[in-house]
Biopython code that builds the backbone (N, CA, C, O; Angstrom):
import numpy as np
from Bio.PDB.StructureBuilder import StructureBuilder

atoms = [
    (1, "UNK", "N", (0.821, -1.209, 0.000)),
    (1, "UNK", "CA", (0.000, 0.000, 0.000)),
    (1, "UNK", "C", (0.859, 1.265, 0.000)),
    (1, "UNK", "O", (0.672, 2.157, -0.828)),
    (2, "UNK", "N", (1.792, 1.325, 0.933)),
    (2, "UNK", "CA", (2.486, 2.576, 1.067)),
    (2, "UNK", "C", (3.440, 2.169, -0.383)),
    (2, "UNK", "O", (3.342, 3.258, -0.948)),
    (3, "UNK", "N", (4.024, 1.577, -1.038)),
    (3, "UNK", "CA", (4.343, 1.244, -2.166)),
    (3, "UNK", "C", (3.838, 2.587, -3.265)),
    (3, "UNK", "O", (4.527, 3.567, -3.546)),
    (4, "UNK", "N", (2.526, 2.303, -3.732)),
    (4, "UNK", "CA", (1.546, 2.723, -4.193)),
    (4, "UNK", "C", (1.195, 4.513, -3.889)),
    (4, "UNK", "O", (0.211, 4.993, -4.453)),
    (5, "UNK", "N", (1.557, 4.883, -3.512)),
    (5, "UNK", "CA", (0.800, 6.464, -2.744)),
    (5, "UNK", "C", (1.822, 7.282, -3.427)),
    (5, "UNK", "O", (2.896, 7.620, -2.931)),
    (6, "UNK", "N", (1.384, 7.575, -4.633)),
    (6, "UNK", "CA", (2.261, 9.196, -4.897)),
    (6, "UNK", "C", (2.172, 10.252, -4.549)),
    (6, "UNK", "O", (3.082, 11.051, -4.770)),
    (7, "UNK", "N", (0.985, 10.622, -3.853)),
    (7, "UNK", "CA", (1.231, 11.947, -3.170)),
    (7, "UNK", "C", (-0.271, 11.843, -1.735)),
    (7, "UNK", "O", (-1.104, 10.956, -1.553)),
    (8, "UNK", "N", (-0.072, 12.990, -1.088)),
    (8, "UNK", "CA", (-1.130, 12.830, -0.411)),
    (8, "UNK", "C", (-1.966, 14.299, -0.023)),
    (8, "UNK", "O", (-1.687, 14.696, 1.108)),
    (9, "UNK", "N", (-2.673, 14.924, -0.571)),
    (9, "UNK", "CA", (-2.876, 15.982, -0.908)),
    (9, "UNK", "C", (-4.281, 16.199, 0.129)),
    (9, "UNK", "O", (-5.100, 15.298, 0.313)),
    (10, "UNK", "N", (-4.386, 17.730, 0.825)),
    (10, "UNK", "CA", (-5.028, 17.908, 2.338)),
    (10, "UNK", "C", (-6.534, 18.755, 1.399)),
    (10, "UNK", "O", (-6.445, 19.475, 0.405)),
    (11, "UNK", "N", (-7.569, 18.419, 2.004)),
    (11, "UNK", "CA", (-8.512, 18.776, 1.663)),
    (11, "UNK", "C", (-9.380, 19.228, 2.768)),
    (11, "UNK", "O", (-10.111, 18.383, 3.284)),
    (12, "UNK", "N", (-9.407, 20.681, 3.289)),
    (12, "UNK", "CA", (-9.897, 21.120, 4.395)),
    (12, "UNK", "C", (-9.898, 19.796, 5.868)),
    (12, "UNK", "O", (-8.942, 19.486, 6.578)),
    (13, "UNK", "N", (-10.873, 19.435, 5.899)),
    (13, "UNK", "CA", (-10.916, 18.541, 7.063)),
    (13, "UNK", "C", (-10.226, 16.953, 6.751)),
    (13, "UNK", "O", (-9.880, 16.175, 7.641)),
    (14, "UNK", "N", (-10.128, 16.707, 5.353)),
    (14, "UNK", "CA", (-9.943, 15.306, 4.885)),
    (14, "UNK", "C", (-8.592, 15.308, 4.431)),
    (14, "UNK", "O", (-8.113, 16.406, 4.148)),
    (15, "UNK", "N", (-7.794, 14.156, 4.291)),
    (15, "UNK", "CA", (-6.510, 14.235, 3.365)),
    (15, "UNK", "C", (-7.018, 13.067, 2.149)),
    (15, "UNK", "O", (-7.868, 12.178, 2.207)),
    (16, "UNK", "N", (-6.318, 13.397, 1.314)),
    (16, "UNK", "CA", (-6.763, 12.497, -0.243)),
    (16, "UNK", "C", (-5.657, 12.149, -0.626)),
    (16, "UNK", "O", (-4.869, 12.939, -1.147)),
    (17, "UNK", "N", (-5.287, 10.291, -0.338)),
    (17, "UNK", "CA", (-4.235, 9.875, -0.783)),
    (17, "UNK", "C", (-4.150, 9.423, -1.902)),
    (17, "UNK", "O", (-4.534, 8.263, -2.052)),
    (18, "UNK", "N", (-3.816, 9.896, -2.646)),
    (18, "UNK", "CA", (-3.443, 9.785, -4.434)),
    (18, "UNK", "C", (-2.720, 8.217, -4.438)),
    (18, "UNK", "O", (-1.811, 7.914, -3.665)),
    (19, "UNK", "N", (-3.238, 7.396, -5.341)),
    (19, "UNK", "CA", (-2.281, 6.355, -5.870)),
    (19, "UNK", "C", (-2.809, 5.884, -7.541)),
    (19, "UNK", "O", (-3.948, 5.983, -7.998)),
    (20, "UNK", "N", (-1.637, 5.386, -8.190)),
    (20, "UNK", "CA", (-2.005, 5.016, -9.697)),
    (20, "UNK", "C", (-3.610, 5.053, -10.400)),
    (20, "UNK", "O", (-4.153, 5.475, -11.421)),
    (21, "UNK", "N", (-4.010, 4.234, -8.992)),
    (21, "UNK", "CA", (-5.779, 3.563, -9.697)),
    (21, "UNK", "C", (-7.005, 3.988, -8.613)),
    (21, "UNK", "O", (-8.094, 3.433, -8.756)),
    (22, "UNK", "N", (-6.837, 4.897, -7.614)),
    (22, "UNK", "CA", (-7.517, 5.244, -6.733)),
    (22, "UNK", "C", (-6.996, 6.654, -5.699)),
    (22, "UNK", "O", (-5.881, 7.151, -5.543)),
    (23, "UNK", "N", (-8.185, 6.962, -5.180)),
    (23, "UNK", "CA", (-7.905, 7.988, -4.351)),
    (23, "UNK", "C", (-8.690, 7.819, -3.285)),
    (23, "UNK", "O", (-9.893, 7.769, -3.541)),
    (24, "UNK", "N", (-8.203, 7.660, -1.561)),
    (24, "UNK", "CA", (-8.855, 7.295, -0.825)),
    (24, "UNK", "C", (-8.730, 8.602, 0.407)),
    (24, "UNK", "O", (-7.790, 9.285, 0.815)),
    (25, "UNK", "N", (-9.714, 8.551, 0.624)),
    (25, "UNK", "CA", (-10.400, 9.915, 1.886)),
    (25, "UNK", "C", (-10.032, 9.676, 3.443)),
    (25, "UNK", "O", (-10.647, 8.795, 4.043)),
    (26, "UNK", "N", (-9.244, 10.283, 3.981)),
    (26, "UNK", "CA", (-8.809, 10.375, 5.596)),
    (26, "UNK", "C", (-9.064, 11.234, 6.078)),
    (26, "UNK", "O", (-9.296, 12.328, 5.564)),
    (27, "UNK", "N", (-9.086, 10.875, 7.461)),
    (27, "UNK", "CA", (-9.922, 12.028, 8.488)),
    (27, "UNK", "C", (-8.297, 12.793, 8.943)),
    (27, "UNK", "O", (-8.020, 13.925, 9.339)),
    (28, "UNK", "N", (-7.208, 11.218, 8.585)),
    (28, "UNK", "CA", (-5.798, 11.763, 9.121)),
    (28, "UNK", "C", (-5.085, 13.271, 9.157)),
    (28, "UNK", "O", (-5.195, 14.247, 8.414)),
    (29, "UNK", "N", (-4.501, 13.081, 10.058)),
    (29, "UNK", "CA", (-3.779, 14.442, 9.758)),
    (29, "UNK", "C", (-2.423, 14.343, 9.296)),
    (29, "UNK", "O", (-1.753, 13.370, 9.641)),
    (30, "UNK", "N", (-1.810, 15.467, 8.364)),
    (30, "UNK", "CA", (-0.606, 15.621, 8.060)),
    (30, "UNK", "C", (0.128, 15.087, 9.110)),
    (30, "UNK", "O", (0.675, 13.988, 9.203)),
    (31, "UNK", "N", (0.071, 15.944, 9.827)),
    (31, "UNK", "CA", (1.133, 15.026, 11.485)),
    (31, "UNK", "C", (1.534, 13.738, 11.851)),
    (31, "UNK", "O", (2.581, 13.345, 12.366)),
    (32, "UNK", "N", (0.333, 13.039, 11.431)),
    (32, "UNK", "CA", (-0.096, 11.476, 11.873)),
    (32, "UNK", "C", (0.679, 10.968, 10.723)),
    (32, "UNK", "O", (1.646, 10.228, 10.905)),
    (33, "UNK", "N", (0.313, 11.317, 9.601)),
    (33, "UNK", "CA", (1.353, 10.845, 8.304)),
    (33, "UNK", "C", (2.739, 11.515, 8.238)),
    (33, "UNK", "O", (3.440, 10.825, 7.498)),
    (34, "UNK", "N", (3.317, 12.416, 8.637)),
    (34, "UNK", "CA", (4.482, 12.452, 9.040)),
    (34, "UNK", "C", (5.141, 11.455, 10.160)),
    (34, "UNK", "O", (6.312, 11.082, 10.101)),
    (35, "UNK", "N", (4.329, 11.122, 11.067)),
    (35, "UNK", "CA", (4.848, 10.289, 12.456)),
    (35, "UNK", "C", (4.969, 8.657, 11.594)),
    (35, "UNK", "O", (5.972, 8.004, 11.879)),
    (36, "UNK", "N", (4.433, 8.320, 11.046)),
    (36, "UNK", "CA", (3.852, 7.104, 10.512)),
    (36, "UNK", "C", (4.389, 6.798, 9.229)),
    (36, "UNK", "O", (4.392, 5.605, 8.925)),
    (37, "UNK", "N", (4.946, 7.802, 8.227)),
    (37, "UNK", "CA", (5.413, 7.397, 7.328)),
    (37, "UNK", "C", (7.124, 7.597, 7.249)),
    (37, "UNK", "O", (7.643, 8.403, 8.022)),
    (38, "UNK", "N", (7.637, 7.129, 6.663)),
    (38, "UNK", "CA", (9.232, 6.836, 6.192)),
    (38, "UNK", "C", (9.886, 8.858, 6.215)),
    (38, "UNK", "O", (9.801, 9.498, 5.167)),
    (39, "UNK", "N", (10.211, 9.239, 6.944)),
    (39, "UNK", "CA", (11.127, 10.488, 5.909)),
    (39, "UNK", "C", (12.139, 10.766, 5.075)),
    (39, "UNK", "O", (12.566, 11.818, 4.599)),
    (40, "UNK", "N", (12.568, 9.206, 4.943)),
    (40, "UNK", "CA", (13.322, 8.795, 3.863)),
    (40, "UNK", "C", (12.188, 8.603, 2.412)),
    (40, "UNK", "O", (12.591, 8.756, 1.259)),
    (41, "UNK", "N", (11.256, 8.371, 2.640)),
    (41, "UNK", "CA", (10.557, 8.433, 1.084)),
    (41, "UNK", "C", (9.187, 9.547, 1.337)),
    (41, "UNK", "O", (8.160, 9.595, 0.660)),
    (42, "UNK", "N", (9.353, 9.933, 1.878)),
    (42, "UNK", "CA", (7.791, 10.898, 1.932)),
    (42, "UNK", "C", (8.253, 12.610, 2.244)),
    (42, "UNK", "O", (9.093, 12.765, 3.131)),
    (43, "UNK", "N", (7.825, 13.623, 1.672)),
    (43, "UNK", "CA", (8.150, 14.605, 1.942)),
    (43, "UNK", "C", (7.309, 15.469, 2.167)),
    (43, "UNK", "O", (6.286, 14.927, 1.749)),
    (44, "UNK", "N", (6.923, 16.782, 2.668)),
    (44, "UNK", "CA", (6.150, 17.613, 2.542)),
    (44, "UNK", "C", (7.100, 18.433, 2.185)),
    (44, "UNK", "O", (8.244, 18.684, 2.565)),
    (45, "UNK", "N", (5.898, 19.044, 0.824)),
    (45, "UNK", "CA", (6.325, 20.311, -0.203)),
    (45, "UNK", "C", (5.482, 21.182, 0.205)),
    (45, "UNK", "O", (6.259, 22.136, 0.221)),
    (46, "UNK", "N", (4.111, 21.783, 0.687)),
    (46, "UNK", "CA", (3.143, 22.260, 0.655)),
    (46, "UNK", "C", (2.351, 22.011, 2.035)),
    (46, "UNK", "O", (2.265, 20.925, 2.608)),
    (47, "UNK", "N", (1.631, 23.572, 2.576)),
    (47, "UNK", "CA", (0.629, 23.030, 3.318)),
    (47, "UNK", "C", (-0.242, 21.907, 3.323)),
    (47, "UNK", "O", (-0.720, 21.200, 4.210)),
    (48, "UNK", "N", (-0.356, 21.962, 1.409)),
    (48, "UNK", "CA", (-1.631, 20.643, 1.549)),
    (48, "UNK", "C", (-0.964, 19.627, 0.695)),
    (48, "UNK", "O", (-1.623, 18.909, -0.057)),
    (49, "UNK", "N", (0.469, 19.542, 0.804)),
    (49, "UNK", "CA", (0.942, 18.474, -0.380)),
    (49, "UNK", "C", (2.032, 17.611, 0.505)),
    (49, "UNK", "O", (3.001, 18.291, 0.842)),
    (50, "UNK", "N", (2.054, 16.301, 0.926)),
    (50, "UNK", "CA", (2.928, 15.631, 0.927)),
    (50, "UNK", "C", (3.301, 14.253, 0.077)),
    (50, "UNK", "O", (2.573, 13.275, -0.095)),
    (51, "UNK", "N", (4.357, 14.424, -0.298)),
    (51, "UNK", "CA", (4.334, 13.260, -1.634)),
    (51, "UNK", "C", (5.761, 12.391, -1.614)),
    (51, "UNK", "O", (6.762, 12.910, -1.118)),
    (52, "UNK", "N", (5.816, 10.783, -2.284)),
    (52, "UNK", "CA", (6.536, 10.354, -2.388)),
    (52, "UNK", "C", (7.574, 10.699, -3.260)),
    (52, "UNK", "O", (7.608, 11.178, -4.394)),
    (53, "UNK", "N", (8.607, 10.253, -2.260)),
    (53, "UNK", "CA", (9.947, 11.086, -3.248)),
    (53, "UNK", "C", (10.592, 10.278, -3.961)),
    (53, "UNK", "O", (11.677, 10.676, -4.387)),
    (54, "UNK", "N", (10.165, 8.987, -4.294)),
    (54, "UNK", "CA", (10.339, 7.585, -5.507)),
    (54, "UNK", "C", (9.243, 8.037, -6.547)),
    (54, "UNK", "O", (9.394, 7.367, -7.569)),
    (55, "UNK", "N", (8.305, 8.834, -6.653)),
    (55, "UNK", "CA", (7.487, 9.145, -7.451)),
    (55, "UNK", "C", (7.407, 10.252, -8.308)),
    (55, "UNK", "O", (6.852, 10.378, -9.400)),
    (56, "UNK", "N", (7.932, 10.882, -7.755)),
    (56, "UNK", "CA", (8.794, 12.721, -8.413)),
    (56, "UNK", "C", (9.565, 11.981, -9.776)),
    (56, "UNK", "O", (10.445, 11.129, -9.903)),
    (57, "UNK", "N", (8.740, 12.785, -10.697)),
    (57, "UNK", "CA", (9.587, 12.577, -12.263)),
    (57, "UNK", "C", (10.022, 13.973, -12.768)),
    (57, "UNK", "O", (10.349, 14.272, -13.916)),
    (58, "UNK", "N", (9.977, 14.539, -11.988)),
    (58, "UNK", "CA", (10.343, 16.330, -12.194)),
    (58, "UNK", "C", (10.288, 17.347, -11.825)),
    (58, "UNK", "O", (9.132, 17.751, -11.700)),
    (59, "UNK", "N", (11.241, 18.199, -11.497)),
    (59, "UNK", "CA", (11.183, 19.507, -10.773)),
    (59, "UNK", "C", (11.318, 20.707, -11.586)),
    (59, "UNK", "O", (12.460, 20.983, -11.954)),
    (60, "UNK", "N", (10.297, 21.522, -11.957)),
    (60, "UNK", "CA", (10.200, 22.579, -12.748)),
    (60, "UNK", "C", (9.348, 23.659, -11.847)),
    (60, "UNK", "O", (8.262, 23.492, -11.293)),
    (61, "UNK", "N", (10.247, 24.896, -11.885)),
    (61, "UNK", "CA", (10.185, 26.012, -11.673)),
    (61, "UNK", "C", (9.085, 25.772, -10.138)),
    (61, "UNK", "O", (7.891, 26.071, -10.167)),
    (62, "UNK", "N", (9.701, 25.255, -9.023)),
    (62, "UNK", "CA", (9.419, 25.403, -7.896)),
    (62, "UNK", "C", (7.735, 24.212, -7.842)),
    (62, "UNK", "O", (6.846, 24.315, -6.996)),
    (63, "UNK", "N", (7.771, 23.222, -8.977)),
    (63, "UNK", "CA", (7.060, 22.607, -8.864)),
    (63, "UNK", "C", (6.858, 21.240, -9.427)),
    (63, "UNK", "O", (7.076, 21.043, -10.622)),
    (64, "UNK", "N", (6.445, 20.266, -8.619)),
    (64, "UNK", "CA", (6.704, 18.797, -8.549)),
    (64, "UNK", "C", (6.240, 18.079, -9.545)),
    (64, "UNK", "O", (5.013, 18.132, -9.458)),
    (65, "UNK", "N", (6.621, 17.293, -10.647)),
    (65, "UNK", "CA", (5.390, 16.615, -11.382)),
    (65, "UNK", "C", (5.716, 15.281, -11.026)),
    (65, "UNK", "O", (6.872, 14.867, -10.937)),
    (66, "UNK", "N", (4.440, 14.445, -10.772)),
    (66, "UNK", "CA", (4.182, 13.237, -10.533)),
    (66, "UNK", "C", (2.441, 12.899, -11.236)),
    (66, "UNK", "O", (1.308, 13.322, -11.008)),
    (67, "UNK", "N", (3.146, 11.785, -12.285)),
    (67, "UNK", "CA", (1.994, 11.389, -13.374)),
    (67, "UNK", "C", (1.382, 13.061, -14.209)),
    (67, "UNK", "O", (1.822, 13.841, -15.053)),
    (68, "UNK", "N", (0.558, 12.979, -13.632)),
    (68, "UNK", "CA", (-0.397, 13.962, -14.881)),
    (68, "UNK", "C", (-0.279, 15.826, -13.794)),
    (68, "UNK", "O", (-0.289, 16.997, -14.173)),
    (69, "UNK", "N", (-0.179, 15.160, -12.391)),
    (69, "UNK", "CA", (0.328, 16.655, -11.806)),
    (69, "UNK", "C", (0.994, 17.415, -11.698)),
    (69, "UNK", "O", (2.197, 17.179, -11.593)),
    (70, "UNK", "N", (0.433, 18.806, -11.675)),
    (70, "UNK", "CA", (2.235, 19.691, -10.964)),
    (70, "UNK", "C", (1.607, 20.253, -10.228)),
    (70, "UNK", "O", (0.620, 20.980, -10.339)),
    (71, "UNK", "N", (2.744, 19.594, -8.667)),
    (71, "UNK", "CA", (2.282, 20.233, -7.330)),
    (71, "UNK", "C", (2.955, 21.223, -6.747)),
    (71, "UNK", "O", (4.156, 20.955, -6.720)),
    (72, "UNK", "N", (2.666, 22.374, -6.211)),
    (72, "UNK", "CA", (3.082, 23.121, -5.923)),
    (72, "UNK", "C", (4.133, 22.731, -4.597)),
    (72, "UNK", "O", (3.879, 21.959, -3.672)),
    (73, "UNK", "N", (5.386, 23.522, -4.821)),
    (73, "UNK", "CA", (6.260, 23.790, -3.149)),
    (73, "UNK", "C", (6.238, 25.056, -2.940)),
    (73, "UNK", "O", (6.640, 25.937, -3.701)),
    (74, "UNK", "N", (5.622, 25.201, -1.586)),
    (74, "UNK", "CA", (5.565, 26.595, -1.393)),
    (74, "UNK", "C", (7.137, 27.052, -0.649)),
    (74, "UNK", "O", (8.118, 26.309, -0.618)),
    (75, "UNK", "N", (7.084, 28.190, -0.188)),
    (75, "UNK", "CA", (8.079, 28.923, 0.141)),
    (75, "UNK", "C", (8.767, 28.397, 1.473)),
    (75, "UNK", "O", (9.966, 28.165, 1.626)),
    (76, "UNK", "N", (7.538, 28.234, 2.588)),
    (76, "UNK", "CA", (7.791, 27.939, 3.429)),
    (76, "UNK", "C", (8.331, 26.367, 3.605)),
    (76, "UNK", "O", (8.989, 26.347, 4.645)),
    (77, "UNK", "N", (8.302, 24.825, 2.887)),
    (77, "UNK", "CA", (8.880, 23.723, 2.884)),
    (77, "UNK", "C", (9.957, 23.927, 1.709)),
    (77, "UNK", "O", (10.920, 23.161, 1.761)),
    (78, "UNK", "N", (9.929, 24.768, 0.755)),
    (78, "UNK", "CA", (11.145, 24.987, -0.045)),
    (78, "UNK", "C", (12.063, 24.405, 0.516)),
    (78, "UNK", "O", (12.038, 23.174, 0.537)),
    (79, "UNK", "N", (13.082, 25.082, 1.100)),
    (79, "UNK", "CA", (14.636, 24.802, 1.818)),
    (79, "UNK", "C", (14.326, 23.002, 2.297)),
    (79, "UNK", "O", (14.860, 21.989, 1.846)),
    (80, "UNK", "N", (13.458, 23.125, 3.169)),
    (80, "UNK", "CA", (13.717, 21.772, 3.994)),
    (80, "UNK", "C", (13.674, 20.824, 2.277)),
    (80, "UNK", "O", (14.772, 20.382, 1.941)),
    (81, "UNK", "N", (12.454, 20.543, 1.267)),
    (81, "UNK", "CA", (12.406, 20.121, 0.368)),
    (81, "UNK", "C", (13.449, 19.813, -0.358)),
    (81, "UNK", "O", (13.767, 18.646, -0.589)),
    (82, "UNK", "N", (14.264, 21.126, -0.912)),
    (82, "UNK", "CA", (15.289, 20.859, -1.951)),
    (82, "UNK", "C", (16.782, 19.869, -1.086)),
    (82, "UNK", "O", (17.468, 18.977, -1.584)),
    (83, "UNK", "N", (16.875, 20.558, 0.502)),
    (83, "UNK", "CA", (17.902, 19.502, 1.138)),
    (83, "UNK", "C", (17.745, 17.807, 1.411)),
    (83, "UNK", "O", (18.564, 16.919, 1.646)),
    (84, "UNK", "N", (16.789, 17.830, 1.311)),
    (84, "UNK", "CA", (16.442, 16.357, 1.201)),
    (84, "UNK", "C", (16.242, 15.549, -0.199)),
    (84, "UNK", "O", (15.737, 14.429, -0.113)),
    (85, "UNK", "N", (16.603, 16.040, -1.474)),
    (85, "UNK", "CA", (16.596, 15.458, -2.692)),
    (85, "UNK", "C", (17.751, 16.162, -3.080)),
    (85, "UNK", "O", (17.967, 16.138, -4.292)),
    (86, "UNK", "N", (18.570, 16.796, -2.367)),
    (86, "UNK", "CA", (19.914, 16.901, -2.549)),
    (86, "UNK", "C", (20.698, 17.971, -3.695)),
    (86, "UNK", "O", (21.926, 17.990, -3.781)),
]
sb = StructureBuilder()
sb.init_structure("model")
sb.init_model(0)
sb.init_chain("A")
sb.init_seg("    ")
for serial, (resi, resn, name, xyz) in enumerate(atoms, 1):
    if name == "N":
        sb.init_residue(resn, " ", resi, " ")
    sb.init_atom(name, np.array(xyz, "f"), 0.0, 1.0, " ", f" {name:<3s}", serial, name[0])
structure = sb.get_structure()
């Protein structure tokens, strides 16, 4: 499952975990998926964007593409972002 999850994107009260063939609805919080997932493969770019960093096929002009998206990094996870993909 965690395999599978290219990004996980925050939707007011819900988070929406993106994968290839589905998108599934959590009450979770960013936090809980920071505590719980790898920080070796998971990153937060964005208030409402945290995404796998085996899934990133491109970084253009301050923004992520994975499959058909481009997700924004805002200003504030910038720095931490770019030091961790080196």
């Amino acid at each position: 499952m965690l395999a599978d999850i290219l990004f996980i994107e925050g939707m007011r009260d819900y988070r929406c975990i993106h994968t290839p063939t589905s998108k599934i609805l959590t009450q979770q919080t960013f936090g809980s998926f920071e505590e719980q997932l790898l920080p070796s493969q998971f990153v937060r770019i964005h208030k409402s964007y945290m995404v796998s960093l085996s899934k990133i096929e491109s970084i253009e002009k301050h923004r992520v593409k994975i499959g058909k998206e481009l997700l924004p990094v805002s200003e504030s996870y910038r720095d931490g972002f770019y030091k961790r993909i080196g």
